[in-house]
N, C-alpha and C positions, 0 to 999 in steps of 0.2 A: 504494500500500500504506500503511497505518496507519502512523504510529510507536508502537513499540511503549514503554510505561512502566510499569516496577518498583515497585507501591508497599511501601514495609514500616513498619508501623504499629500498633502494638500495640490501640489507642483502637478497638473496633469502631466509633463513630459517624464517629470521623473517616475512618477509613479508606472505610468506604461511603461517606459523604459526598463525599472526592475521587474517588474509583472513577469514581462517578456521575457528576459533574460530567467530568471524564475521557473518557470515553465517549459523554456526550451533542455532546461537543466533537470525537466522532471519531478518538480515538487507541486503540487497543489496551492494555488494563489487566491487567496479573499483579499481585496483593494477597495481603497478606501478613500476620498480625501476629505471625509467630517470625523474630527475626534469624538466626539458622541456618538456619533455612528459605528467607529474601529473601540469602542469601549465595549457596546453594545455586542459587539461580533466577539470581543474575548471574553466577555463574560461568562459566554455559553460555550465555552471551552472549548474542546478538541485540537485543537491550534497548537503545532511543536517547536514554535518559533513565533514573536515578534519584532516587526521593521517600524518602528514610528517616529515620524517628523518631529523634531523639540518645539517646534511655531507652528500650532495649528489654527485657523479663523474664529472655533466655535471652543474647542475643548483642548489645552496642548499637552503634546504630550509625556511633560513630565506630568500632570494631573491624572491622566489618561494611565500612565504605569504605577500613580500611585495608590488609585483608584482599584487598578484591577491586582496587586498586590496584596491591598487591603480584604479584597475578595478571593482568596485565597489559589491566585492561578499563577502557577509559577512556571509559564512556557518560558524561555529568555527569550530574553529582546535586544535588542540593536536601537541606539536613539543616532538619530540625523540630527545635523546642528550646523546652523550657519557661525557657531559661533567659537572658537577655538580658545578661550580662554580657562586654566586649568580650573580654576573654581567653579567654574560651567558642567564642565567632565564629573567633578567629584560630584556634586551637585544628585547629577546624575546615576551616577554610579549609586549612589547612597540612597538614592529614591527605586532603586531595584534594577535596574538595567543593568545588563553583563557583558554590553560594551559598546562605543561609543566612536561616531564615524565623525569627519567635519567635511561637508561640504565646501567646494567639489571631491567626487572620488571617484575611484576607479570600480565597475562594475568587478572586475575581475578579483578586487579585497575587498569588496560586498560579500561576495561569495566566497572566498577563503574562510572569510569572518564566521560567515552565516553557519558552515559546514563544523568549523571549530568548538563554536556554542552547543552546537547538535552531538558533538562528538564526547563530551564532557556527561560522565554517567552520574546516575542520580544520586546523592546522597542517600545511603543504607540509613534504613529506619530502625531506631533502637534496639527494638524487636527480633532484627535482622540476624540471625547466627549462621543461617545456610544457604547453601544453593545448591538446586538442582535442576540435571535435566535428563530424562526419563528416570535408567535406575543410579545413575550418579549422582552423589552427594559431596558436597564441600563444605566441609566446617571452617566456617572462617574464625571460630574461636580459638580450635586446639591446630588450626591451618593442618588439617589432615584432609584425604580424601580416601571416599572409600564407589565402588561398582557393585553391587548388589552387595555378596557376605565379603570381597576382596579388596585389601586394602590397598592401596597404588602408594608407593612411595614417590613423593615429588621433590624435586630439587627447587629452593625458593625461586628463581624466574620462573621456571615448568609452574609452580603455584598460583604465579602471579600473572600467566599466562591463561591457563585456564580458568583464573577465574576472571578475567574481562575477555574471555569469549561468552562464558558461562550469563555474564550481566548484561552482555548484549544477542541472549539466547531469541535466535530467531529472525534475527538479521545478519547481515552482511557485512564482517569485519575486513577491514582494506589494511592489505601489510604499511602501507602511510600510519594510519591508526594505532595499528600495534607499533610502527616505530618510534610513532610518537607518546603513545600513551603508558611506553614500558621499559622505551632507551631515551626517551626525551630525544631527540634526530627531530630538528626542523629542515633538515636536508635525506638527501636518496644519497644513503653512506654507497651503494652500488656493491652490496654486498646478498649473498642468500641468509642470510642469517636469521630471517622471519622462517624460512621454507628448513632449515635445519634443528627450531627449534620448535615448530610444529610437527616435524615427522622426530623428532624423540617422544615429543606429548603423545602422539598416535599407538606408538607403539607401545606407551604403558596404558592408555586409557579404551583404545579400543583392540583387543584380545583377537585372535582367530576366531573363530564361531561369534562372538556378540553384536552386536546393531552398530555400524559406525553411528558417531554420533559427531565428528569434526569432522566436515565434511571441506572439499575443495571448490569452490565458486569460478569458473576458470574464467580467466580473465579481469577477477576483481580481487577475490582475497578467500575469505573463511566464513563458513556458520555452525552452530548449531544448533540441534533440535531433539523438541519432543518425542517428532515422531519420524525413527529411522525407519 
């Protein structure tokens, strides 16, 4: 399924502009250019992203993120801002936003941006001690793992590795993502070292006779599931 994004933006070029770009990129687009209106639209949730204009005519939208914060929706957002000044930013930042663009910009760290926010996993709720997917378990207390009655012995990356597949069960992990999100690489080191330490993970987690359950996405990266 799409991810779905909010834009609210007063500027009709701008707004078509990212819409478009948006879209041709395969996300799902609701546009907007009345901040009562882009309030109204995140109220009602479903939305896995926010784009909103900081000057809007009717509603703007620091009000607009304050607003829907308060109401307990916590898609991130992206605020646009004619205005570059760093107390502007924090401003911002501190009324909920998770980052923070200055007009003009380039479509192309729109969507660096947009993709990074999206990529950042939710905070585990107190509650949180495990994960699982079909008969695999990960204790993130005692950081063991076990496959039905067999216990896997993991090496802490292999740990660390499985479980940000494991929290983004069901979609589609890009070796970018894992290189980012587990060697910190804001560059392509131009090495296999995602593909060598996925096929160690394989060979302790999924067994001869058992269900793969890390599967190979060709040409994108990694998922896993429920149901092998």
């Amino acid at each position: 399924m799409s991810r779905r994004i909010l834009i609210v933006e007063d500027d009709s070029d701008t707004r078509d502009y990212i819409a478009k770009g948006l879209r041709e990129a395969g996300y799902a687009v609701e546009a907007t250019g009345s901040g009562r209106e882009g309030l109204m639209h995140a109220l009602e949730g479903g939305f896995d992203a926010m784009i909103l204009d900081r000057m809007l005519p009717d509603l703007d939208g620091l009000s607009l993120l304050k607003s829907a914060r308060a109401a307990g929706i916590r898609a991130p957002a992206i605020l646009l801002t004619a205005m570059s000044a760093i107390d502007e930013r924090v401003r911002g930042l501190r009324a909920g936003a998770d980052d923070y663009m200055v007009k003009p910009f380039s479509f192309e760290e729109l969507s660096a941006r947009l993709e990074a926010i999206l990529r950042r996993p939710a905070e585990p709720s107190a509650q949180e001690t495990a994960l699982r997917c079909f008969d695999l378990e990960l204790d993130l207390i005692s950081r063991t793992a076990h496959r039905g009655d067999r216990q896997i012995d993991l090496l802490p990356r292999e740990f660390q590795m499985l479980e940000y597949l494991m929290r983004r069960k069901g979609r589609v992990v890009t070796r970018t993502m894992l290189l980012e999100g587990l060697w910190d690489y804001r560059f392509d080191p131009k090495t296999n070292v995602i593909d060598v330490h996925i096929s160690r993970l394989r060979r302790k987690i999924d067994l001869e006779g058992e269900p793969q359950l890390i599967r190979t996405v060709r040409g994108s990266g990694y998922t896993m599931t429920d149901q092998p």
